[in-house]
C-alpha positions in Angstrom: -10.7 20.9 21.2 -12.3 19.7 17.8 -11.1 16.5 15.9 -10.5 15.6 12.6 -11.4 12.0 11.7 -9.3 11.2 8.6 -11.5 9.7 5.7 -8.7 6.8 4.3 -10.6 4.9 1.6 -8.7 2.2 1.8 -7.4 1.8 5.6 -9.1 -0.7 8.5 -8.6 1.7 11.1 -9.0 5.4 11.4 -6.5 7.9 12.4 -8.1 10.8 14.9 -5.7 14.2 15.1 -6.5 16.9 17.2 -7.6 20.1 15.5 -6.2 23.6 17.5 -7.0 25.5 14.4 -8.3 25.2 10.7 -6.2 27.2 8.8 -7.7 26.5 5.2 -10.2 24.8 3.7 -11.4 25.4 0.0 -12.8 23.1 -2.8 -10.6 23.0 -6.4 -12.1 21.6 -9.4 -10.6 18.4 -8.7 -10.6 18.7 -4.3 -11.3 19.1 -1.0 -8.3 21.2 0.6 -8.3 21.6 4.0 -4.6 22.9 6.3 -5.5 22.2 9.7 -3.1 22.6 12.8 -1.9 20.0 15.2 -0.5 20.4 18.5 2.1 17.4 17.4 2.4 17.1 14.1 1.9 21.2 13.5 0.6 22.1 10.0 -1.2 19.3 8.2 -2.1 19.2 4.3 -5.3 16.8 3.8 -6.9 16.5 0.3 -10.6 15.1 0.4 -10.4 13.8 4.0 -6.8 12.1 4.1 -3.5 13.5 5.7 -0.9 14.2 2.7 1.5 15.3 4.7 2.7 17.3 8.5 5.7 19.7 9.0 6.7 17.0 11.5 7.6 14.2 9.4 7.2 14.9 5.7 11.3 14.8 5.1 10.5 10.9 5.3 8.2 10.8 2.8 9.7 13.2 1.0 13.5 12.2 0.8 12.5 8.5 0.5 10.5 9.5 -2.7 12.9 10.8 -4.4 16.6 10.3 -3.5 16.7 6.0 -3.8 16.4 7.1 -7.7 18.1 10.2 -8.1 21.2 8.7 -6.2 20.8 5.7 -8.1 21.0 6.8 -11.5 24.5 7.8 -12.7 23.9 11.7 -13.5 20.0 12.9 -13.9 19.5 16.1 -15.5 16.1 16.1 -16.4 13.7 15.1 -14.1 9.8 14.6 -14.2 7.8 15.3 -10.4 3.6 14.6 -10.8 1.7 15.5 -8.2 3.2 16.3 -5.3 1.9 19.7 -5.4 3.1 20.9 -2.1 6.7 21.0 -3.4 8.3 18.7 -1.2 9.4 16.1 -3.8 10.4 19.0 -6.0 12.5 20.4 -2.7 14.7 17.6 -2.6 15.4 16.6 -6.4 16.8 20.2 -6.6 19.6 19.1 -3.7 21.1 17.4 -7.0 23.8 19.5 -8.5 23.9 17.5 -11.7 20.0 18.5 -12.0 19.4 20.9 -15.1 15.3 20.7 -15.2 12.6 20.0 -13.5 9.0 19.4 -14.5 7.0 19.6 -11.9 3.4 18.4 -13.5 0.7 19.0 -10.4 -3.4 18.9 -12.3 -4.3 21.2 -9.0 -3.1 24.5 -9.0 -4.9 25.2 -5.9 -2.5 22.7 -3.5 0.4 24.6 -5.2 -0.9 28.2 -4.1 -1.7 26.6 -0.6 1.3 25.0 -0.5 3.3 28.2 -1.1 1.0 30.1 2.3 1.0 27.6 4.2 3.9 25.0 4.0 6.7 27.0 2.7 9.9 25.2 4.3 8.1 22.2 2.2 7.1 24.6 -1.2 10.5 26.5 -1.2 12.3 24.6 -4.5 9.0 25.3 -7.0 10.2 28.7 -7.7 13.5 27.7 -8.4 14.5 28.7 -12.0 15.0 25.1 -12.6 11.8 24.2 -12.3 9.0 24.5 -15.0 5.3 24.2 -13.5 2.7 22.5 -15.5 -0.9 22.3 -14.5 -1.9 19.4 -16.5 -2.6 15.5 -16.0 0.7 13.8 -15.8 -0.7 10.9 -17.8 -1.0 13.2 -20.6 2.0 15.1 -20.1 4.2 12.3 -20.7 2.0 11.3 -23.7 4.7 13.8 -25.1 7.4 12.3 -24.1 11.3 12.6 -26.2 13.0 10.1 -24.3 14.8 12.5 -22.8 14.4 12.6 -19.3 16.3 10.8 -16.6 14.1 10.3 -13.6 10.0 10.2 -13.6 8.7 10.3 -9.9 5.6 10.0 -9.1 3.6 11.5 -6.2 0.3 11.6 -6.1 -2.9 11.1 -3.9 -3.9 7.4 -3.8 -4.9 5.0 -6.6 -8.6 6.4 -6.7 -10.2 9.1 -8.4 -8.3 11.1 -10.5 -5.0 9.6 -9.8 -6.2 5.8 -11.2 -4.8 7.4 -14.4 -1.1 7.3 -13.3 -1.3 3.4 -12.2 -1.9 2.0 -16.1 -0.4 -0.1 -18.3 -0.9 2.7 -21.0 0.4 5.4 -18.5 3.6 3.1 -17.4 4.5 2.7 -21.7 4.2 6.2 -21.9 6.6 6.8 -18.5 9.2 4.2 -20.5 8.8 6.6 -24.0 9.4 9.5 -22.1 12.6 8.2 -19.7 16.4 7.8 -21.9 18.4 4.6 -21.9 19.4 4.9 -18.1 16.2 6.5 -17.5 14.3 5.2 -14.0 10.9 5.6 -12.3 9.1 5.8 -9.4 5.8 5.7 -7.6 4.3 5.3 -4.0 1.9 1.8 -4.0 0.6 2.1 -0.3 1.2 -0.1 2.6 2.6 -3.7 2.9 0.6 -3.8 6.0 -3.1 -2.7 4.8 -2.8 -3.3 0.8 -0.6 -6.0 -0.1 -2.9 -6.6 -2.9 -2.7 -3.4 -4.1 0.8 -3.1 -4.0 1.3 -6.6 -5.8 -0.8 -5.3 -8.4 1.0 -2.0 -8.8 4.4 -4.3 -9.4 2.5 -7.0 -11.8 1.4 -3.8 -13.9 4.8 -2.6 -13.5 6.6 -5.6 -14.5 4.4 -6.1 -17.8 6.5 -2.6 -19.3 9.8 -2.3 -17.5 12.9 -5.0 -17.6 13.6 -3.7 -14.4 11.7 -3.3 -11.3 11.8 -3.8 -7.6 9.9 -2.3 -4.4 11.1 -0.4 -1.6 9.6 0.8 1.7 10.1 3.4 4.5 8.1 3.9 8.2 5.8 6.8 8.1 3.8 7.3 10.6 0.8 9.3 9.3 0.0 6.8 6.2 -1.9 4.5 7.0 -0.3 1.3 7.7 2.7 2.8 8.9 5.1 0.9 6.8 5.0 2.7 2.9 5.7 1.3 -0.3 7.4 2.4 -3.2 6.9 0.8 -6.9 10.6 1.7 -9.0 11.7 0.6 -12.3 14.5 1.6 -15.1 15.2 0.3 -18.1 17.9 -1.9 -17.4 20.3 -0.7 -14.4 20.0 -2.0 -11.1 17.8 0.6 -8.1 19.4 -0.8 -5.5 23.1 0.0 -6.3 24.2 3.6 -4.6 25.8 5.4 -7.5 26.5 9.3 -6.5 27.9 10.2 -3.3 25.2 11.2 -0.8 23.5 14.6 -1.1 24.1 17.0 1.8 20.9 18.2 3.7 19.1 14.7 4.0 17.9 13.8 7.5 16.3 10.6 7.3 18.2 9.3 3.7 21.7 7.9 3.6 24.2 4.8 2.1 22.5 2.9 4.8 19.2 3.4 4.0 19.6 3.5 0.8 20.5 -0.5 0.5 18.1 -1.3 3.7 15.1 0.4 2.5 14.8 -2.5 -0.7 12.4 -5.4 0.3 14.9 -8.2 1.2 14.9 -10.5 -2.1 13.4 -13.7 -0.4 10.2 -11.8 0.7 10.2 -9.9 -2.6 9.6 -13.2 -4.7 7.0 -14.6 -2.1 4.8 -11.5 -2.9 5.3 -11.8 -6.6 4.5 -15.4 -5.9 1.2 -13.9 -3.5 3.0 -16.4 -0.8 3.1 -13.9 2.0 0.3 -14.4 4.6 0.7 -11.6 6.9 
C-alpha cells in the first residue's frame, strides 16, 4: 500500500496516511488538489500537500467553525463563508432557519467542482438557493462591504500563500465595514500546541480593529497539533454567551460545548501577556 506524507509547512512532526486509492489529483491556478482514499479516515481533501479535511471527522471542524457564532449572535440573516470550498462550513450555516443569504466567497473553483464529486455529504448546502457563489478573493469581496451582514467566517487554507491576505489589519477593517452593529467574525489561527505565536499574532492583529475578541479551540485530529484554534470578534456583544436555542443535526456542537470550547479566561490573558510556556 502507497503512503502519503503530508507536507504541513508549519508542523514539527509529519502525519503519514495510508493511500488505498488516489481518486483525484489536478493543479488549479492557485493549487495542488489531490482526493485520496484512506482505509480510516475514508475520503481525504489535501490542497498542496496538507489534509483539509476526511469524511471521518470534518463535522468537528466544520460545526466548531461556524455554530459558536451563528448561535451566538441574536438572529443572522446574512452571512459571509471564504474559503472553505468544499461546502462544509456553508453545510451547517444553512441548519439556521433565521438564515436568508449566504455568500459563499471560495478564489478556487476547482475545490468546489471536486468538492461536489467527491465529498458530497460535505458539498450538499452550496446549491441551496440561499446561497450565492463567488469565485473571487475574499479580501476583496468584503472591500464592498454595506454593513449589512451578520456573521463573516472565515475558512481558508493556512496563513501562507494566498491566504496571508485574509489575516491583515486592512482585511480585518474591511471584515468590521462589511458586518452590522451586532455583526461578528470568525477565523481558524492554528494550533495552541505547534503555533502559539501564530495564534497570538492572529489575536494582537485582531484586537487592533475589533472591541471585541476572544479565542476558542476544539480537538481535531487531522490538524496538526491536534488541539485547533479559532480567532472570533463582534463589535461589541459577548461570543461566549449562547443566544438561540441549539440547532438540530449537530453531532459534536451543543450548550456544553458551546461555553467549554472558550479558552478559560486566566490562560487567555497569559497568552496575550506571551506568559504561557508550554
Amino acid at each position: 500500500m502507497i503512503r502519503f506524507f503530508e507536507r504541513d509547512p508549519y508542523s514539527p512532526i509529519q502525519y503519514v496516511y495510508e493511500v488505498e486509492r488516489v481518486l483525484h489529483r489536478s493543479r488549479s491556478p492557485y493549487q495542488e488538489v489531490l482526493v485520496i482514499e484512506n482505509p480510516f479516515f475514508g475520503r481525504m481533501l489535501v490542497l498542496d500537500g496538507v489534509v483539509q479535511l476526511t469524511e471521518r471527522d470534518e463535522f468537528f471542524y466544520h460545526e466548531m467553525l461556524v455554530h459558536v457564532l451563528m448561535h451566538a449572535h441574536p438572529e443572522p440573516k446574512r452571512v459571509v463563508v471564504i474559503g472553505g470550498g468544499d461546502g462544509g462550513a456553508v453545510r451547517e450555516v444553512l441548519r439556521h432557519g433565521s438564515v436568508e443569504k449566504v455568500f459563499f466567497v471560495e478564489i478556487d473553483e476547482e475545490v468546489i467542482n471536486v468538492s461536489r464529486e467527491y465529498f458530497p455529504t460535505v458539498s450538499c448546502g452550496i446549491d441551496n438557493e440561499k446561497v450565492e457563489i463567488r469565485c473571487m478573493d475574499g479580501a476583496e469581496f468584503v472591500k464592498d462591504g454595506k454593513g449589512d451582514v451578520d456573521v463573516i467566517i472565515v475558512d481558508s487554507t493556512d496563513i501562507i500563500g494566498f491566504a496571508k491576505s485574509l489575516f491583515t489589519v486592512e482585511f480585518f477593517k474591511s471584515v468590521k465595514d462589511c458586518l452590522g452593529d451586532r455583526g461578528m467574525f470568525v477565523t481558524l489561527s492554528e494550533s495552541l500546541h505547534f503555533h502559539r505565536e501564530m495564534v497570538l499574532e492572529v489575536q494582537e492583529t485582531m484586537r487592533l480593529v475589533f472591541p471585541v475578541v476572544d479565542l476558542y479551540t476544539a480537538p481535531i485530529a487531522t490538524y496538526a497539533g491536534n488541539w485547533w484554534t479559532f480567532s472570533a470578534a463582534s463589535k461589541g456583544l459577548s461570543l461566549r454567551e449562547m443566544r438561540r436555542p441549539l440547532v438540530p443535526g449537530t453531532r459534536y456542537y451543543s450548550d456544553e460545548i458551546h461555553q467549554s470550547s472558550f479558552l478559560p479566561e486566566r490562560l487567555y490573558e497569559m497568552l496575550l501577556q506571551k506568559r504561557l510556556n508550554w
